[in-house]
N, C-alpha and C positions, 0 to 999 in steps of 0.2 A: 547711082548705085548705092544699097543699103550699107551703113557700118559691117565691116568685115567681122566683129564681135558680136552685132546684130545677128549675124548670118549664122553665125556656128552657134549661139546660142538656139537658134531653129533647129541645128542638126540634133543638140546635144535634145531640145525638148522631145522629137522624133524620138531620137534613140531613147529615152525612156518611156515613152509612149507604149513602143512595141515591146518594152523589157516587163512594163505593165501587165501589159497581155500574155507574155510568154507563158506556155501553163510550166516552167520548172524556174523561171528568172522572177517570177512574181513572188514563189515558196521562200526562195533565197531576200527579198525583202520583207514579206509576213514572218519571219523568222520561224517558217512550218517545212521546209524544207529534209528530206532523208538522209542521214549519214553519207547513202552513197552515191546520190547525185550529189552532194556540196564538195564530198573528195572526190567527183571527177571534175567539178567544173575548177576546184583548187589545182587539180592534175594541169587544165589548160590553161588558169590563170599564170602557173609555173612560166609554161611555153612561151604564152605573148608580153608576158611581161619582162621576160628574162631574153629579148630581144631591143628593147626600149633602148637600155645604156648604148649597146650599139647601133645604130638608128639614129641617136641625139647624136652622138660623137660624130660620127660619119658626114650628119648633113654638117655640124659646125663647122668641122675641117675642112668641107670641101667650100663652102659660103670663104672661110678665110682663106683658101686659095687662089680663092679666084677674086679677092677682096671686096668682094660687096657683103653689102650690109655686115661692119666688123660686130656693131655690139649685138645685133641678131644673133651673129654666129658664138659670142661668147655665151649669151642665154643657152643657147641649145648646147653647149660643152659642160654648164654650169648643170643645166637640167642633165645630163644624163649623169653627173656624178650624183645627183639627187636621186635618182633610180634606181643607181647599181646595187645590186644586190636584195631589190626588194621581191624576186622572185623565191629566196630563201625563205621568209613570210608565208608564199603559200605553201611552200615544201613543210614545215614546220607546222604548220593547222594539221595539213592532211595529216601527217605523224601522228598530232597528238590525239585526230581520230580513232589512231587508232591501222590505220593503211600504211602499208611496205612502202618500200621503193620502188615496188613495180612499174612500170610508165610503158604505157601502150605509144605515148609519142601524141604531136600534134594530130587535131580532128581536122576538117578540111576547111572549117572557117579559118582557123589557127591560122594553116598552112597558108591560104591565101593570102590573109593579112598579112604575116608576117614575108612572104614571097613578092607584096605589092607596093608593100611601103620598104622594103631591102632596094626593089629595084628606084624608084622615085628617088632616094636618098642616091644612089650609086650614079643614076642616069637624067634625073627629071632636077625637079625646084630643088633646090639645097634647102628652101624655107618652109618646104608644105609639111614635113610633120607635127610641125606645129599645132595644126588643124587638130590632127590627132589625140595631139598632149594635150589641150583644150578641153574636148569633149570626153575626154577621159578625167580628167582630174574634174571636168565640171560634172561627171556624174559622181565621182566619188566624192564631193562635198554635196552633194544633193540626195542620196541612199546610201552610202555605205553605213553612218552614222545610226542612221533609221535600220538599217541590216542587224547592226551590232547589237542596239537595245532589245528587238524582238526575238534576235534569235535566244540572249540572254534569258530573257523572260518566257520564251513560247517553246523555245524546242526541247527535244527528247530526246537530244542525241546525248551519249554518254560524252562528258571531255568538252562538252561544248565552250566552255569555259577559257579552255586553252588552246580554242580551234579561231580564234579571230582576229587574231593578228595583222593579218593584211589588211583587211574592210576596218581595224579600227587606227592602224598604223594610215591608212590614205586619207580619212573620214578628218583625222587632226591634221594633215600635213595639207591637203590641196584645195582647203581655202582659199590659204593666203598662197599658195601657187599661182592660183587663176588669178587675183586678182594682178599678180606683178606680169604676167603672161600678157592680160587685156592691153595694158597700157602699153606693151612693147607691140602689140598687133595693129593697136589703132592708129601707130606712126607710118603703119605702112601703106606705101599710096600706087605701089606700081601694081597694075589689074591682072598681068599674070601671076604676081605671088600671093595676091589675095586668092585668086581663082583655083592656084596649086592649094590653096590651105584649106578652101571650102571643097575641095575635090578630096584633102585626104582624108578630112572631117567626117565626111558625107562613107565613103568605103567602108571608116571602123564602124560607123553607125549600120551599114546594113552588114556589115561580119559580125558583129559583134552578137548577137540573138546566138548564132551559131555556135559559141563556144560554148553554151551550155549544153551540148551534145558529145555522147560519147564517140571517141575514135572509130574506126571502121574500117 
């Protein structure tokens, strides 16, 4: 069986594969993207990211319940106080775009993600969001970075300035994320918590295209 980091780094190359191709996820990296697609994909970034802290918390708690894997579970308690609050970040772009508080609410990828990886933590692996937190922080150390200088440099939005906060607050934090995350993954050797992780990995990667869509 390949390296469990082996594996999710396939997901994570996938999932930017198709963020490549996206004709509105591509804008948001050529930093040519419209005011108001970037304040609605910041509207959903709100959403799924403002689920994260609960999600880490949840699975840790419930991993140290049931006492397996303790330092796993203290990772994932540690990582969700690392999260909290960073949905504030996209709330705060969008602002300084210039857009209310209005919130039409999650889109259907949002809803799903967030509906899929609620239940896993509640019901399924205590360990697979992990998966998740991986290929998240490993795209955000591989474009947000590249997001931040182009939009700097290319876009036309008024404010843009004080609109990137998240993409450049993740781009500096989830380097050295991933790297402490690999080495806690590559300990693990039982085939169904690797399997929950490349399972939850593998979901964000095909939701995730879809938060760049508006609600509906």
């Amino acid at each position: 069986m390949k390296d469990l980091v082996f594996r999710l780094d396939r997901e994570t190359d996938k999932l930017i594969e198709s963020l490549d191709e996206h004709p509105v996820a591509r804008t948001l990296f050529a930093g040519t993207i419209s005011a108001g697609r970037y304040a609605a994909y910041l509207e959903q970034t709100q959403h799924y990211v403002g689920v994260a802290h609960e999600l880490l918390r949840s699975s840790g708690e419930r991993l140290l319940a049931t006492g397996q894997h303790p330092l796993l579970a203290r990772l994932l308690i540690d990582k969700s106080e690392e999260e909290a609050g960073h949905e504030a970040w996209a709330r705060n772009d969008r602002a300084a775009l210039g857009f209310g508080s209005n919130d039409a609410g999650p889109n259907v990828a949002v809803q799903a993600y967030i509906y899929t990886h609620r239940f896993e933590a509640q019901e399924g692996c205590g360990a697979a969001f992990l998966g998740t937190a991986y290929v998240l922080e490993a795209l955000s150390a591989r474009r947000a970075s590249i997001a931040v200088q182009n939009l700097l440099r290319r876009s036309r939005i008024r404010g843009i300035e004080g609109a990137v906060t998240f993409l450049r607050g993740h781009a500096e934090e989830d380097g050295g994320h991933i790297e402490r995350l690999a080495g806690v993954l590559r300990g693990l050797t039982a085939k169904s918590d690797n399997e929950a992780i490349v399972r939850s990995a593998r979901r964000t990667r095909q939701f995730f295209p879809g938060f760049f869509s508006s609600p509906r």
